[in-house]
N, C-alpha and C positions, 0 to 999 in steps of 0.2 A: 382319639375317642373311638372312631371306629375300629383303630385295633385293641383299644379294652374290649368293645364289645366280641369282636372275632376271639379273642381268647378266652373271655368267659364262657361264651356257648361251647369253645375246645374243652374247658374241662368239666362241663355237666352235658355233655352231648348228649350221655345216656337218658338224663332227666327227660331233654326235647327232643328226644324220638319214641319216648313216652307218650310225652305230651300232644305229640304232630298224630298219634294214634286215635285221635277222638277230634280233630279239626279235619273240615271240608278243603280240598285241593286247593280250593280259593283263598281258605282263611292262609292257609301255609305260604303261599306265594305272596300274600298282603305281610304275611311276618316276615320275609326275607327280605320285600322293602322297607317298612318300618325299621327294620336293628341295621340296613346298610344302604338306603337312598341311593344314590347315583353308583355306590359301589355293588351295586344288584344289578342281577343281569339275566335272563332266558338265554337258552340256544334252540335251535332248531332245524329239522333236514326238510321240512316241507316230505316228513313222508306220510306213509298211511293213515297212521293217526294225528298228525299234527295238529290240526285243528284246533282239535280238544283244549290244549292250553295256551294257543293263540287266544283262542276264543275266550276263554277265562283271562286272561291278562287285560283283553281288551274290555271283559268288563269290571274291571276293579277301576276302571275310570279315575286314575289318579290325578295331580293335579301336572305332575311329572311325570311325563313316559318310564315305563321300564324298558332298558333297554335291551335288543332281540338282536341276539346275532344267527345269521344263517351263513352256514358251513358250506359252499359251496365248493365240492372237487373239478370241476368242471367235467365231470364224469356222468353226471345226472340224467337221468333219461327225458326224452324232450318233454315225456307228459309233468314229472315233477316239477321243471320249470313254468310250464303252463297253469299248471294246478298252482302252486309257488303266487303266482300273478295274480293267479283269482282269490285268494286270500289277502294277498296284501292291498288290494282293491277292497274286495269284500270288508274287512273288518278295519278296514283305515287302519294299519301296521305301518311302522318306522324301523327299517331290517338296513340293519350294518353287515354288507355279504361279505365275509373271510374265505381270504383265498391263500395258495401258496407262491410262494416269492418264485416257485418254478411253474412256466406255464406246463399245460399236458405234453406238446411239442418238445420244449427242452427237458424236459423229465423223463420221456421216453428216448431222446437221444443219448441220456443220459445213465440210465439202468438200464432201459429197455421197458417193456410192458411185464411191469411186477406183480401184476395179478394173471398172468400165464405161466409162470415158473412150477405152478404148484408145491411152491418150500413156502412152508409161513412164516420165516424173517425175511422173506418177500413183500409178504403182505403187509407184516409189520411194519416195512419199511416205507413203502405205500403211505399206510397209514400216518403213519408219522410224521414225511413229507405233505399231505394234501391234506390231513384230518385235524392233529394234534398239535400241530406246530403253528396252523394259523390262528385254531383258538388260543394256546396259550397265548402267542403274542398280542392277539384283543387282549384278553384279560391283564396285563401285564400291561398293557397303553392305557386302559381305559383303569387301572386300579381295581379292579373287580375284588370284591374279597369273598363269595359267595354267587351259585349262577345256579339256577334249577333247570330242567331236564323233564321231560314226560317219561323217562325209563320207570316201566313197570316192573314188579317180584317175576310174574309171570311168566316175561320173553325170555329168558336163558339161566341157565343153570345160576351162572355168574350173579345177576339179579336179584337170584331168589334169596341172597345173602345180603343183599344191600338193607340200608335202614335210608328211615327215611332223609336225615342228613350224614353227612360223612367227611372226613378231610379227604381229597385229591388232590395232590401236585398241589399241598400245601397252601391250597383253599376247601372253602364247604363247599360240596356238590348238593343240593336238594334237591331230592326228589317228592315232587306234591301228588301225581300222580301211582305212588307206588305201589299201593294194592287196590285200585283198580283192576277191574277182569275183564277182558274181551266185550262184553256184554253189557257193563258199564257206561265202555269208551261209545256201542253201538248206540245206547241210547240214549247219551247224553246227546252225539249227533244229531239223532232221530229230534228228541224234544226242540231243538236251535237251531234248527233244519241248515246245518253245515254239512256242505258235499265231498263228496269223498272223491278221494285221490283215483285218475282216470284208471290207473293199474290195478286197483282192486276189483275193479267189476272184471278183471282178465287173470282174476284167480291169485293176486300178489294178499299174503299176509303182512307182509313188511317189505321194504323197500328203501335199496341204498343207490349206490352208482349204477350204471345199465351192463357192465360188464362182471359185477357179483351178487345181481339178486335174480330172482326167480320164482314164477309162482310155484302154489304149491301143489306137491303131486301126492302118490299114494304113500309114498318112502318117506317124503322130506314133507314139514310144513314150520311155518313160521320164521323164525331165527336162524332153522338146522340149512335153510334155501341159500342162506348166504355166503360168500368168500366161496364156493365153491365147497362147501362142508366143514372146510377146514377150522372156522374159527367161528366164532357168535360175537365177537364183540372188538370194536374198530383200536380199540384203546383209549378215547376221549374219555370214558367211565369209568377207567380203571387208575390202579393208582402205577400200573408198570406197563 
């Protein structure tokens, strides 16, 4: 059943990213669990903006959780972890944390620290191991056939070409959030008085591990602060 439904929506995708064009971030995230129940799923890095569709998931008040996984690289800067806590507190969340099967120790004894090399099949590689690899293996334990994302048009070149659903790595990716703007995200917070991540009052636009993000400065803002310049996007959202 639910794989008729995952192939039907594969061959009119175009129809429902039509359609996802005139429903509220909310409604789109109640449509990923209606067509896929327990095979639905959120991801999240507890960064800057996370909140946002924390906080909408939590209120579609379903009778079943949807489930939320957080990506944790063990990389994290301590304020994301703290911030992390105060959400999952705050908004009574149920967070399944993916990790990689190498801890930071044997992974570093192992390449070495891949985010100093400055070669981006480094970082790739990085990624791959701490990022990509444990999400897929959730999605692949738990049957996912579909997982939404708060990735806006906005933050990176890459983005700006997204719709709002998509295949990746031979699932839908949705994104509910996708043309939302800066300003949006500010005052949806504002209205549901959701606190922001302790790094953004210290000038962070976005926020990954503690050793590839950066606030923003005159040169770099946003997206461009990450990897060291090199890259905008970890590979979890891409399809390579």
């Amino acid at each position: 059943m639910i794989e008729k439904t995952l192939e039907s929506i594969q061959l009119n995708i175009k129809e429902h990213n039509k359609k996802f064009k005139d429903m509220t971030p909310k409604e789109i995230i109640l449509w990923g669990y209606k067509n896929f129940g327990n095979h639905f799923a959120i991801t999240t890095s507890f960064g800057i903006q996370s909140s946002v569709i924390l906080h909408m998931v939590q209120q579609c008040s379903l009778q079943k959780k949807i489930k939320i996984f957080w990506i944790d690289t063990g990389y994290l800067p301590s304020e994301t972890y703290q911030y992390a806590e105060k959400l999952i507190n705050d908004l009574s969340l149920e967070i399944e944390v993916l990790q990689s099967e190498l801890s930071p120790a044997r992974m570093e004894s192992l390449y070495g620290k891949l985010w100093e090399t400055n070669k981006s099949r480094d970082l790739d590689k990085y990624h791959e191991i701490r990022k990509v690899k444990p999400l897929d293996n959730a999605l692949n334990k738990h049957q996912i056939y579909c997982w939404a994302s708060g990735v806006r048009s906005e933050q990176t070149d890459n983005r700006n070409k997204m719709k709002f659903v998509d295949m990746v790595r031979e699932r839908l990716s949705l994104r509910p959030l996708l043309n939302w703007k800066s300003k949006d995200i500010f005052y949806y917070m504002k209205e549901n008085q959701l606190p922001s991540h302790p790094l953004f009052l210290k000038g962070y636009s976005t926020v990954g591990d503690w050793h590839s993000s950066a606030p923003d400065s005159i040169n770099n803002e946003g997206r461009s602060t990450r990897f060291g310049g090199m890259k905008q996007e970890c590979g979890i959202h891409t399809e390579n």
